[in-house]
C-alpha positions in Angstrom: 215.3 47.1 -42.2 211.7 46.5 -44.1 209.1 45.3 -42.8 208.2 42.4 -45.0 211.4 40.4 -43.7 209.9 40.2 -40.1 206.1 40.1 -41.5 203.6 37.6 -42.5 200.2 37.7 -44.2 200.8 41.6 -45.7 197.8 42.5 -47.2 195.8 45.5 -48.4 192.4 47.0 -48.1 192.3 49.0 -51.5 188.5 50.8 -50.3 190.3 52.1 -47.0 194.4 51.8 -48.2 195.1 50.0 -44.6 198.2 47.6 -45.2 198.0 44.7 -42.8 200.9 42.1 -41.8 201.4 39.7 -39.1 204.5 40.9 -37.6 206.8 39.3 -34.9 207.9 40.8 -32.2 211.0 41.6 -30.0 209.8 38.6 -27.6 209.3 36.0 -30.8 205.5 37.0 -30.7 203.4 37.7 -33.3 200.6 40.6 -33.4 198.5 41.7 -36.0 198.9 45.4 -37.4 197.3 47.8 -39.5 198.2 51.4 -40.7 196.5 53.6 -42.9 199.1 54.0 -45.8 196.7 57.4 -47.2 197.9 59.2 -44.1 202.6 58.8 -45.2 201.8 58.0 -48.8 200.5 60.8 -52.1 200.5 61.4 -55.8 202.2 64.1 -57.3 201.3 64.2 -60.9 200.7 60.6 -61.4 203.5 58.8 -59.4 203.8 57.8 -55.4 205.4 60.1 -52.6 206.5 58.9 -49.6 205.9 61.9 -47.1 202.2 62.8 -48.9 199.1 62.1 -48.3 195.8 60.7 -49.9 197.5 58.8 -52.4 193.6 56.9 -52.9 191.9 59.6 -53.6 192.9 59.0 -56.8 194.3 55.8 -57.4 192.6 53.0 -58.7 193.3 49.1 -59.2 195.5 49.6 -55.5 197.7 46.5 -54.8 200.6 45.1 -53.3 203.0 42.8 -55.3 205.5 40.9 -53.0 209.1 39.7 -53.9 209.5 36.9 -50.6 213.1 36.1 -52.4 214.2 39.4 -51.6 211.3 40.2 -48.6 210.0 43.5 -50.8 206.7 44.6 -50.9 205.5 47.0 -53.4 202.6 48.8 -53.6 201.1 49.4 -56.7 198.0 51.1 -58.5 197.1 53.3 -61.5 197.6 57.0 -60.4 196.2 59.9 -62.6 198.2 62.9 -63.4 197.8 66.2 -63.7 196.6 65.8 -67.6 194.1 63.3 -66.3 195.3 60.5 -67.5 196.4 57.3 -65.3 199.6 55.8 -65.6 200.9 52.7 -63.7 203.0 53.0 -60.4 204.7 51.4 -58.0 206.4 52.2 -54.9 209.0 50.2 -53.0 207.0 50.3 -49.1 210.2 48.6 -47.2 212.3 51.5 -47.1 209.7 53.6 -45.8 207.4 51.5 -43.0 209.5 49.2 -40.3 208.1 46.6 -37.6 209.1 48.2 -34.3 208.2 45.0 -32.1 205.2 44.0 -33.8 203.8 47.3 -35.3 203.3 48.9 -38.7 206.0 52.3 -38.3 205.9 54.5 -40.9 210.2 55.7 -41.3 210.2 57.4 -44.8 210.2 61.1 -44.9 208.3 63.9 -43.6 205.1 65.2 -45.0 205.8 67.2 -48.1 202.1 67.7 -49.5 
């Protein structure tokens, strides 16, 4: 299961890429967490890859846009390819980063950059 189902207050830092959320724990708790989404997340020739890394290095307009209907966060930013030029992009986070009793856990593949 995504995170944003079990998560409140999901936010992003877009100078650092550090995705923040409230998120509750096994005992009904809450804590706050934070993980560095540059170190699971890259850009291969303009679009996202879960398993990369250093995805803001050259990304711009970075964001999350969030679906609470269906509890899906997306992140999204302008990515440039290998031509140079910068194409919109978004990435469906929930299948790759969990809460595992009240953290951030990145669960998406291994590193493939």
């Amino acid at each position: 299961m995504g995170f944003a189902k079990s998560s409140t207050d999901i936010s992003i830092d877009a100078s650092t890429t550090d995705l923040s959320a409230n998120c509750r724990t096994k005992s009904g708790g809450s804590r706050r967490s934070v993980m560095r989404l540059n170190e699971y997340v890259g850009n291969h020739d303009g679009r996202f890859v879960a398993g990369g890394k250093d995805f803001g290095a050259s990304a711009t307009n970075i964001r999350l846009i969030q679906d609470t209907n269906n509890h899906t966060t997306y992140l999204v930013a302008n990515l440039r390819d290998r031509s140079g030029s910068v194409r919109p992009t978004l990435l469906d986070l929930n299948p790759i980063i969990a809460n595992m009793d009240g953290r951030l856990t990145y669960v998406g593949p291994l590193h493939t950059q």
